[in-house]
N, C-alpha and C positions, 0 to 999 in steps of 0.2 A: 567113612568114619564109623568105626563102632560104637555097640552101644556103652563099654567101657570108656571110650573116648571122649564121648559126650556129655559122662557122669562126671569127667575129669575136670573137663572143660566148666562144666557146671558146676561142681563144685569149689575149683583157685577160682573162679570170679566170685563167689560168694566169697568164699573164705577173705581177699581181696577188698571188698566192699565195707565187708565185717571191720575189718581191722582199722580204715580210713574214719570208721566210726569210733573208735576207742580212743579216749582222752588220755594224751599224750603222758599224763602224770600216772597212770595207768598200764604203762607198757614198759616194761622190761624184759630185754634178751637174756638176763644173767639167769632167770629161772622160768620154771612152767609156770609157778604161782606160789605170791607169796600172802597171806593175809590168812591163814588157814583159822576155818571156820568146820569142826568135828560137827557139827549138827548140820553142816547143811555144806557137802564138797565138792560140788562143784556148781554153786552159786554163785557168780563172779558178775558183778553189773556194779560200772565205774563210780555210782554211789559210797558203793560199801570200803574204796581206800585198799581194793586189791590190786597187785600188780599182775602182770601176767607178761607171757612172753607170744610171740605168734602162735606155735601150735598152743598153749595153755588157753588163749582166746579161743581157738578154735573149736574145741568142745563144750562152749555155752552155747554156739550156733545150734538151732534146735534141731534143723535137720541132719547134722551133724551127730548130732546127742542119741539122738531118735534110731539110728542106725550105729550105735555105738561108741561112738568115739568119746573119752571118757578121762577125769583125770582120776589117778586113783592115789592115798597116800599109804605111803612103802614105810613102814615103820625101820627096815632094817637099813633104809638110803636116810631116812630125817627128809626125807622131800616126797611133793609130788611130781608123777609119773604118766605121763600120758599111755593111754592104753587102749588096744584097737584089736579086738578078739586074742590072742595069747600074744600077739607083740606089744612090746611093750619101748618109748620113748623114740626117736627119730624112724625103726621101725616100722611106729604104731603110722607114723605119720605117709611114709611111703606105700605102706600096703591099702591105709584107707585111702587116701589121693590116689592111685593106682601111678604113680609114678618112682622110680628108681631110687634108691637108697643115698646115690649121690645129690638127686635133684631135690631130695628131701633135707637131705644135712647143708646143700645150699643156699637153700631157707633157712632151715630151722638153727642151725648150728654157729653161736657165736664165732668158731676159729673161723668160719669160711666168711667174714667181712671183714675187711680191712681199717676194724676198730675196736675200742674196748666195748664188750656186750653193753654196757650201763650208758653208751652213748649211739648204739645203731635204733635210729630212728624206723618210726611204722614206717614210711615211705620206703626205706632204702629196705624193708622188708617186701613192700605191695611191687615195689621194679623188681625182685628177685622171684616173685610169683610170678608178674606179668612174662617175664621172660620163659616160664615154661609155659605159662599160657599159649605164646605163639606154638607151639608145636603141638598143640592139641585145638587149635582153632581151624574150626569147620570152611573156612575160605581158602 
């Protein structure tokens, strides 16, 4: 296993873990995050009445944060945009995960479950990471 591999590895089970932690009234697939706060963006802890989506969760994990991964807001979208050195939204998400463009929009990407975003549950998000996790587990 490389040591890309291993970052990978390590990181979808944090990211994984993360999520299972986020209060269910707090998660939404339909955006990266909703509750926008100009003095402080990317402060997201299930206190404050923000939603967020998997990757939007993603970037309060600190080690996450710490090596980049970032939401940023796009004045000319009206939304936030996840962003991971010049990529930017399902991109940012595959290049930071070092996994494929595909394996990232099958997480990240409402069309790819077979429901409406405002009802895919954290869970049926953490099965669609764990399932890349096998291919990156060191056994």
């Amino acid at each position: 296993m490389t040591g890309q591999q291993k970052q990978t590895f390590t990181d979808l089970n944090r990211w994984a873990d993360f999520l299972e932690d986020v209060p269910d009234g707090n998660f939404c697939m339909a955006t990266w995050k909703s509750g926008y706060d100009p003095l402080n963006i990317n402060k997201m802890d299930g206190g404050c009445g923000t939603t967020a989506c998997a990757g939007g969760w993603a970037t309060v994990i600190p080690q996450f944060k710490r090596r980049g991964l970032v939401l940023k807001w796009h004045d000319n979208t009206d939304a936030f945009v996840m962003c991971f050195k010049h990529y930017r939204g399902y991109d940012a998400i595959a290049e930071f995960f070092g996994i494929s463009d595909g394996r990232a929009m099958c997480i990240c990407a409402p069309g790819y479950y077979d429901a409406e975003a405002s009802t895919i549950t954290i869970a049926d998000v953490v099965q669609r990471i764990n399932e890349v996790i096998k291919d990156f587990s060191p056994e």
